[in-house]
N, C-alpha and C positions, 0 to 999 in steps of 0.2 A: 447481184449476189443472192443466193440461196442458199439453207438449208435441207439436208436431207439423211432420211433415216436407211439404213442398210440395212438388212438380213443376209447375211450370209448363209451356205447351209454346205454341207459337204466334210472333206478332210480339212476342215480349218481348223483344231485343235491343238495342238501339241506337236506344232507342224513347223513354227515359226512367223505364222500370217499374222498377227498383230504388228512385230515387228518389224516383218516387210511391206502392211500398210503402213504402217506409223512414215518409212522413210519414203514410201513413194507419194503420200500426203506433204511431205517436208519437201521434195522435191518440185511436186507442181502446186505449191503456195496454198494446197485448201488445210482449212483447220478443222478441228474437232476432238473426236474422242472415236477408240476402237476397245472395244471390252468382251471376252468369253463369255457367251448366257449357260445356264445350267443345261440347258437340253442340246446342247452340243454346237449351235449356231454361235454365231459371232456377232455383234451389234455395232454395227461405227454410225456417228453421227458427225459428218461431215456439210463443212460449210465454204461455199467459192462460186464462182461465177460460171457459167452452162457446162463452157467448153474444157475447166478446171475439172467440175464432177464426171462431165461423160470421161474424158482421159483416167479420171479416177479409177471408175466403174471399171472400163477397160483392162488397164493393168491390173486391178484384182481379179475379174477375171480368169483372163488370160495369162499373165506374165512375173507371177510374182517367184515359183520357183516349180520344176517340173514334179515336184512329190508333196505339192500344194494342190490340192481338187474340188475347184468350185464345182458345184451342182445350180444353184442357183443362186440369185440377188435378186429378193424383194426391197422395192423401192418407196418410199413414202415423204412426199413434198411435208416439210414442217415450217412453223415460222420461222424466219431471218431471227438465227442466233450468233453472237458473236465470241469465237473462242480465244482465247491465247494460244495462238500455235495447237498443235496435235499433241495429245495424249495418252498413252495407253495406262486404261484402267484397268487396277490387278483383279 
């Protein structure tokens, strides 16, 4: 198990991408937290085991809806946190 910090950066906004991380985190079992930062990027802090996070990383991405537009995801290994389930922070 791992912890790790996301940057989002793109049309993540007012898009519906918290909502559609939150259930694709619920779906392949990682926990955490996904929150809007003021400069327009997105912050999820997401915890699970390798093949849980790349799947992750993946479906944001790529697949979460077609008028959803990642540009990038900055990645940053943190300590092993343990969440209750997924979150989204208003």
């Amino acid at each position: 198990m791992q912890t790790q910090k996301l940057i989002i950066s793109g049309l993540v906004q007012g898009v519906g991408f918290r909502w559609s991380a939150a259930k694709v985190a619920q779906q392949l079992g990682v926990t955490g937290t996904v929150r809007n930062c003021s400069n327009g990027q997105v912050e999820v802090l997401a915890t699970g085991d390798s093949h849980q996070l790349v799947d992750f990383q993946t479906q944001l991405n790529h697949g979460l809806a077609p008028w959803i537009s990642v540009q990038a995801i900055d990645v940053t290994d943190l300590p092993l946190h343990h969440f209750n389930g997924f979150q989204i922070i208003a």
